[in-house]
MIMARKOL-712674 format. One record per residue (C-alpha): z, x, y; residue in one letter. Coordinates in steps of 0.5 Angstrom, whole numbers, plus 2048, in hexadecimal, padded with zeros to 3 digits. Each point is the difference from the previous one (the first is absolute). Layout:
BEGIN
up=Z east=X north=Y residu=A
...
//
This chain:
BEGIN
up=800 east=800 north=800 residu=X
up=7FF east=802 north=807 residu=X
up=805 east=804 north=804 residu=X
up=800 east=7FD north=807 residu=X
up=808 east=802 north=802 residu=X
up=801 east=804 north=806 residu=X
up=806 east=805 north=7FE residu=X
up=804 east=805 north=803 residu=X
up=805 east=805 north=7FE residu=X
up=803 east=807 north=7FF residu=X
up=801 east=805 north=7FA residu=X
up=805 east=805 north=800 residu=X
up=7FF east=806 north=7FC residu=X
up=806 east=805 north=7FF residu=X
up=7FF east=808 north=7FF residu=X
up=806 east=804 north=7FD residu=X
up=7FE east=807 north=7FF residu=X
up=7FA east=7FE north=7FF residu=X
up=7F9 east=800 north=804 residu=X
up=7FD east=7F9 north=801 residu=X
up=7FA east=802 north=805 residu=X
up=7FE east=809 north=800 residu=X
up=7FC east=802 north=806 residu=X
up=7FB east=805 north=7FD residu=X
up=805 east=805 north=801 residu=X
up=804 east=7FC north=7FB residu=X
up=806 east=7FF north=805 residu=X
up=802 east=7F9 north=801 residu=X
up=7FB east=7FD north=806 residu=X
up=804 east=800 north=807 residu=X
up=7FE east=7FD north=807 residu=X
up=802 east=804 north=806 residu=X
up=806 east=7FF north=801 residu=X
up=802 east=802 north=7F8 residu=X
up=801 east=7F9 north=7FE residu=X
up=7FD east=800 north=7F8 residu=X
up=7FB east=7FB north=7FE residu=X
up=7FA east=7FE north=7FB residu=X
up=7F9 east=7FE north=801 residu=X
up=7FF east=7F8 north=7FE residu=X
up=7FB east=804 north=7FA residu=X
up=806 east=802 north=7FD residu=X
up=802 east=7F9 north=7FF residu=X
up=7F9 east=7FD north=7FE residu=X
up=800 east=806 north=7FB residu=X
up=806 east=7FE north=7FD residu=X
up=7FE east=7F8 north=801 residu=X
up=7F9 east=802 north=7FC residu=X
up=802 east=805 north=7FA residu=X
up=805 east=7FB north=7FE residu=X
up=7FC east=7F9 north=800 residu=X
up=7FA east=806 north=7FC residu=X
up=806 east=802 north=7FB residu=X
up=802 east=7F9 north=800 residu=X
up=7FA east=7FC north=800 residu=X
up=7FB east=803 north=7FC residu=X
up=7FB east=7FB north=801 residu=X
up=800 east=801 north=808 residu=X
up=7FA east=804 north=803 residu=X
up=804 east=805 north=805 residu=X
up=7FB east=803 north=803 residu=X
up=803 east=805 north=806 residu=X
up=804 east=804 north=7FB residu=X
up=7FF east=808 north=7FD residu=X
up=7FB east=800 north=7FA residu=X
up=7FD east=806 north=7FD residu=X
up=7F9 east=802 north=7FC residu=X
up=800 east=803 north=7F9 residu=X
up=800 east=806 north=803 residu=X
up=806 east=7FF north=805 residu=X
up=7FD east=7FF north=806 residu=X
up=802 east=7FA north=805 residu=X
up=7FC east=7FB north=800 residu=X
up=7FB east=7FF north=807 residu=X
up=800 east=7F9 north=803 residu=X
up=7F9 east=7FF north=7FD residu=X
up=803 east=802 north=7F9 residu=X
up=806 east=7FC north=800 residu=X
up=7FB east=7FA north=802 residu=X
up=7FB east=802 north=7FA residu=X
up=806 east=800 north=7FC residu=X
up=802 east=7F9 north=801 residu=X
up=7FA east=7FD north=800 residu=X
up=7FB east=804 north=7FD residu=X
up=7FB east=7FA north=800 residu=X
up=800 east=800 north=808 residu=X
up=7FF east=808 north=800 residu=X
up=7F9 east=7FE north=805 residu=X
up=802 east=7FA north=802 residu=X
up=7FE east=801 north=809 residu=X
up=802 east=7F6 north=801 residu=X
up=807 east=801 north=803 residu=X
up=802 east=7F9 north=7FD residu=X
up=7FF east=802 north=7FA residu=X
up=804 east=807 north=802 residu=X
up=805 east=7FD north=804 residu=X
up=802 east=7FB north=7FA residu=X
up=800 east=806 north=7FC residu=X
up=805 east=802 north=804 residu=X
up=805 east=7FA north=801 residu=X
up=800 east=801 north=7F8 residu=X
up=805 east=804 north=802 residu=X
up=807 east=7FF north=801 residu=X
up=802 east=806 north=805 residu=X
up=7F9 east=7FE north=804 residu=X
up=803 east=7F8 north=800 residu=X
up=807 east=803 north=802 residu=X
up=7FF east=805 north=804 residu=X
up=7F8 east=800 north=802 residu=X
up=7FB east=806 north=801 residu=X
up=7FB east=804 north=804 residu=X
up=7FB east=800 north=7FA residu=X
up=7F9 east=806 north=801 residu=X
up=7FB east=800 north=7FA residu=X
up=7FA east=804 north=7FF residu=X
up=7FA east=7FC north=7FE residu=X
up=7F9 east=801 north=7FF residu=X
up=7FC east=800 north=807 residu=X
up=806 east=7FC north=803 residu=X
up=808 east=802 north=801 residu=X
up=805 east=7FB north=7FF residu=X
up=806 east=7FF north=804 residu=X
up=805 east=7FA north=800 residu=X
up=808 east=800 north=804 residu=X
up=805 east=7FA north=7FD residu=X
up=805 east=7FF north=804 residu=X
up=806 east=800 north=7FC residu=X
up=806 east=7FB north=7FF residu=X
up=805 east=804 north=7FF residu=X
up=802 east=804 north=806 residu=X
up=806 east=806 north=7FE residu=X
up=802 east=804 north=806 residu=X
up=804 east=808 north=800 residu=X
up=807 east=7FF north=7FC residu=X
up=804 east=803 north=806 residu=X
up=806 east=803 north=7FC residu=X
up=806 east=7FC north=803 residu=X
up=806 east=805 north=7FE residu=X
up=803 east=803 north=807 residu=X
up=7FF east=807 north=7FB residu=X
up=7F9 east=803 north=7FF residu=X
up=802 east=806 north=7FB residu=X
up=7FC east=804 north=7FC residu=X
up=800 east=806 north=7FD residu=X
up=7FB east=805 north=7FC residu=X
up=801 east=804 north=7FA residu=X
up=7FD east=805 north=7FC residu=X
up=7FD east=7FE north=7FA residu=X
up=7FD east=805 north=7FA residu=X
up=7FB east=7FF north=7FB residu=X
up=7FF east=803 north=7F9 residu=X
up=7F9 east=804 north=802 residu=X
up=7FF east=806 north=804 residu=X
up=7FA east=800 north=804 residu=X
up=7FB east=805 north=7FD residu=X
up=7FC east=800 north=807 residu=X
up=806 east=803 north=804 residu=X
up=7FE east=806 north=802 residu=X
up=807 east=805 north=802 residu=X
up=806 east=802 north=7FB residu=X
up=802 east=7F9 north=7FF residu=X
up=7FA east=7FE north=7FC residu=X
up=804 east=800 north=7F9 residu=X
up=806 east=7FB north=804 residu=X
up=7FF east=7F9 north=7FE residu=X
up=7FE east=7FC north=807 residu=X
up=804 east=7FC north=804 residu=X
up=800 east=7FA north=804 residu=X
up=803 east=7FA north=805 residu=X
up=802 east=7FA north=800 residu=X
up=804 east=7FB north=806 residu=X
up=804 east=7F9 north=7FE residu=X
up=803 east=7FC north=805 residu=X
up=808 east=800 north=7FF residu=X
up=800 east=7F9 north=802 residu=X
up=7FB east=7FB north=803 residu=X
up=800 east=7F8 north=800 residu=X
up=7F8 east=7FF north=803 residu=X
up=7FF east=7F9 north=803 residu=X
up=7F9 east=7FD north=7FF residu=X
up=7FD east=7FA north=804 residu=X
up=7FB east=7FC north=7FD residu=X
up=7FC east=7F9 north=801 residu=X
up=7FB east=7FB north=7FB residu=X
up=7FB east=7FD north=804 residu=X
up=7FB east=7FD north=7FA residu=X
up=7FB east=7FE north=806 residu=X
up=7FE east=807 north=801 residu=X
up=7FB east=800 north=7FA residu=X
up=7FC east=7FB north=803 residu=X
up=7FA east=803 north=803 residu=X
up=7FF east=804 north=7F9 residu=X
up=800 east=7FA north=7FD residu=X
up=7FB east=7FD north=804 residu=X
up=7FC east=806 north=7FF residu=X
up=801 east=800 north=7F7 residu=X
up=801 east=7F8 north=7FF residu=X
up=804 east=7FA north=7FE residu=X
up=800 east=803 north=7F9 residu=X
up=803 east=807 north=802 residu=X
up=807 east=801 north=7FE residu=X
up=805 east=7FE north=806 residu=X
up=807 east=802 north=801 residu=X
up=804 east=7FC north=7FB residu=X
up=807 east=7FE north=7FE residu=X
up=800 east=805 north=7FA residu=X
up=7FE east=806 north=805 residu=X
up=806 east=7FE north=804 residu=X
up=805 east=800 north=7FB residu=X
up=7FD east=806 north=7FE residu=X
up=802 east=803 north=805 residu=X
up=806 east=7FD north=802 residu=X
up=802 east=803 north=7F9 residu=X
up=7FD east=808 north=802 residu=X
up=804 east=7FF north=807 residu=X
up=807 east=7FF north=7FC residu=X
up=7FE east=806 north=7FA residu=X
up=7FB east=804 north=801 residu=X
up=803 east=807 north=804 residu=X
up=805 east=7FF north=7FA residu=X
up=7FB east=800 north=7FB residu=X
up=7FC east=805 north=802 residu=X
up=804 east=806 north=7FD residu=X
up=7FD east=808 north=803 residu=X
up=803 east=806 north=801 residu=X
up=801 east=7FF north=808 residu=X
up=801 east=7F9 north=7FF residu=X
up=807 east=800 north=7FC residu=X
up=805 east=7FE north=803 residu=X
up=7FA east=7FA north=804 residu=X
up=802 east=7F8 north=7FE residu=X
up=7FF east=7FA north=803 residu=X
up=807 east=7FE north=804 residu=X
up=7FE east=7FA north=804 residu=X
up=7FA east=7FA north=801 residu=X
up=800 east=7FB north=805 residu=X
up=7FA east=7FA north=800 residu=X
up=800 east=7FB north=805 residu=X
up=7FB east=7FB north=7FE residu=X
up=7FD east=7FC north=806 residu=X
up=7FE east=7F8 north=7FE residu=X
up=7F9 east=7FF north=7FE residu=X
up=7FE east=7FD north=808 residu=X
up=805 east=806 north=805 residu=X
up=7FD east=804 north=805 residu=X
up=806 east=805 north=800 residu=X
up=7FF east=806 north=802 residu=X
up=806 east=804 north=7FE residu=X
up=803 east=807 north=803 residu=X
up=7FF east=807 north=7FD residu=X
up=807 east=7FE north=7FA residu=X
up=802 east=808 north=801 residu=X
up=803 east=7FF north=807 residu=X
up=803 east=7FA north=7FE residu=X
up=804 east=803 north=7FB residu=X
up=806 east=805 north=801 residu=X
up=804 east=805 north=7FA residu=X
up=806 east=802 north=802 residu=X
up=802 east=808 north=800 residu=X
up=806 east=7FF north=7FC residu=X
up=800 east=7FD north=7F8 residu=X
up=804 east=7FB north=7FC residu=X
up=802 east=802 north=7F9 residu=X
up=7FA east=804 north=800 residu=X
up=7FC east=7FB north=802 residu=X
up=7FB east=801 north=807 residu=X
up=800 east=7F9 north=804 residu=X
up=7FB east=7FD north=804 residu=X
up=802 east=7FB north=805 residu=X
up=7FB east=7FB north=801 residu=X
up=802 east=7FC north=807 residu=X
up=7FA east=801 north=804 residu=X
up=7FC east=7FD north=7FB residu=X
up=804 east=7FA north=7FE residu=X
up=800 east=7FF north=808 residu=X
up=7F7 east=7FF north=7FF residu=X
up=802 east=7FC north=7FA residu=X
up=804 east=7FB north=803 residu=X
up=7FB east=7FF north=805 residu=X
up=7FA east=7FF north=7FC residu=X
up=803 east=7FD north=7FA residu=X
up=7FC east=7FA north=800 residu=X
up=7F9 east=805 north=7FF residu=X
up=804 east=804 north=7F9 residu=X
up=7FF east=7FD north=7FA residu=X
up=804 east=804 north=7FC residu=X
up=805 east=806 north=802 residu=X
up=800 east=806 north=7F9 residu=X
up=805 east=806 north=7FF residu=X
up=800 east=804 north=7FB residu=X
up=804 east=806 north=800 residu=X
up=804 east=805 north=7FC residu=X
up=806 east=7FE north=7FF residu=X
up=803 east=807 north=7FE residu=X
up=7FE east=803 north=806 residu=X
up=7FF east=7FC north=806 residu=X
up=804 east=7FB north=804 residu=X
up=7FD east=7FB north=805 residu=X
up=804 east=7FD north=806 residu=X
up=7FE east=7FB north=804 residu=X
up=7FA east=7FD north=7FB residu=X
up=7FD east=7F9 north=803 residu=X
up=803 east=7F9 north=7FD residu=X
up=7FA east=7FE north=7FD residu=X
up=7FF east=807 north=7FD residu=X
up=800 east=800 north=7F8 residu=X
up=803 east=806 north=7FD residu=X
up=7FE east=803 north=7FA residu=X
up=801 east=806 north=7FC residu=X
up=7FA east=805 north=7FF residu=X
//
């Protein structure tokens, strides 16, 4: 069934010793003024591999793969490899649906370029769901390197430590809460549609639930050696009736965490946003929060909020 909805939310992703989102010098990202935080890619990498792993039967065509050879795949590779049947095709209708076919193109869009025969082909979808930076939250933006050895030398080392095994670098955050603002609005898909027609796949409730499901486990799913210590501590999803015209503020300014700890627990005070609540609550249909229960307490959540454990 088609999803029409507009939501709007937050997700909370906690780091202890851990690297949620490295600069490509492998320290956690930082903004100017040395506040941690990570790109929207590092949570629409967790949302896409977990619906991959979990739901093998959904196309996910914006994701790392490799040939025999283990080299990555090109755009056009990636696009043979899913349909190969359509390897020369040039019609932008049949492309574009092509694309729609795909779960992280309806939730997440695309700017698509082909190489056809005498005609390139090049088609953007506006996606439906927006993800912003996760700004870490935590008054403290610690991290720290170490050096690390590995088993092997470099044969190409060319002074007297040649017959030394190498070493090497890694950074961890010791402690962060990163804080992402996201919103749903299904109508952005609107003009591609148009263009692949009324038989293209549209966004539907399953790929809603789909997501909402990657939202609440996909960083803690998603196990590397920089992302231990990396897990899913807070979703809030605020589901506006079917006829809202709301337009919701970023949610990350509208939630506070406290410098101190209850029991061990972070706290996030919720107060400004109950204040947006209470003002719209005839345009919100439902009102969500799932935590984790071990290691965050919410204050001041909105009345109409039903709380939940991850």
């Amino acid at each position: 069934m088609t999803y029409s909805n507009r939501i709007y939310g937050a997700a909370l992703i906690k780091a202890i010793n851990s690297n949620y989102n490295a600069d490509f010098s492998g320290q956690p990202r930082t903004l100017p003024n040395g506040v941690v935080y990570a790109t929207d890619k590092a949570l629409k990498y967790a949302i896409k591999n977990f619906i991959k792993e979990n739901y093998p039967f959904e196309k996910v065509f914006y994701f790392k793969r490799f040939n025999e050879e283990f080299i990555p795949y090109s755009l056009d590779d990636a696009f043979v490899a899913a349909f190969p049947e359509h390897e020369d095709e040039k019609d932008k209708k049949i492309i574009a649906k092509d694309l729609l076919s795909c779960i992280d193109i309806r939730l997440f869009g695309a700017t698509f370029a082909k190489k056809a025969k005498n005609n390139n082909v090049a088609i953007s979808i506006h996606g439906p769901v927006q993800i912003t930076h996760g700004i870490n939250v935590w008054h403290e933006n610690n991290f720290y390197s170490e050096q690390i050895m590995s088993p092997f030398r470099n044969p190409n080392e060319k002074n007297e430590d040649n017959t030394a095994t190498t070493l090497g670098r890694q950074s961890r955050l010791h402690e962060g809460h990163y804080l992402h603002h996201f919103s749903v609005n299904p109508k952005n898909l609107e003009e591609i549609l148009e263009l692949a027609g009324n038989d293209a796949n549209t966004l539907k409730d399953d790929d809603i639930s789909k997501l909402k499901e990657a939202l609440q486990k996909g960083v803690t799913y998603y196990d590397s050696a920089a992302k231990v210590g990396c897990e899913n501590e807070l979703l809030v999803w605020v589901t506006l009736k079917p006829e809202s015209k709301l337009v919701m503020p970023n949610f990350t300014q509208l939630m506070k965490m406290s410098k101190e700890k209850v029991d061990g627990k972070v706290q996030l005070d919720m107060s400004e946003l109950k204040k947006v609540v209470d003002v719209n609550k005839n345009e919100i249909e439902a009102f969500e929060i799932y935590l984790n229960n071990a290691s965050i307490i919410i204050a001041n959540a909105p009345d109409e909020a039903i709380i939940k454990n991850l």
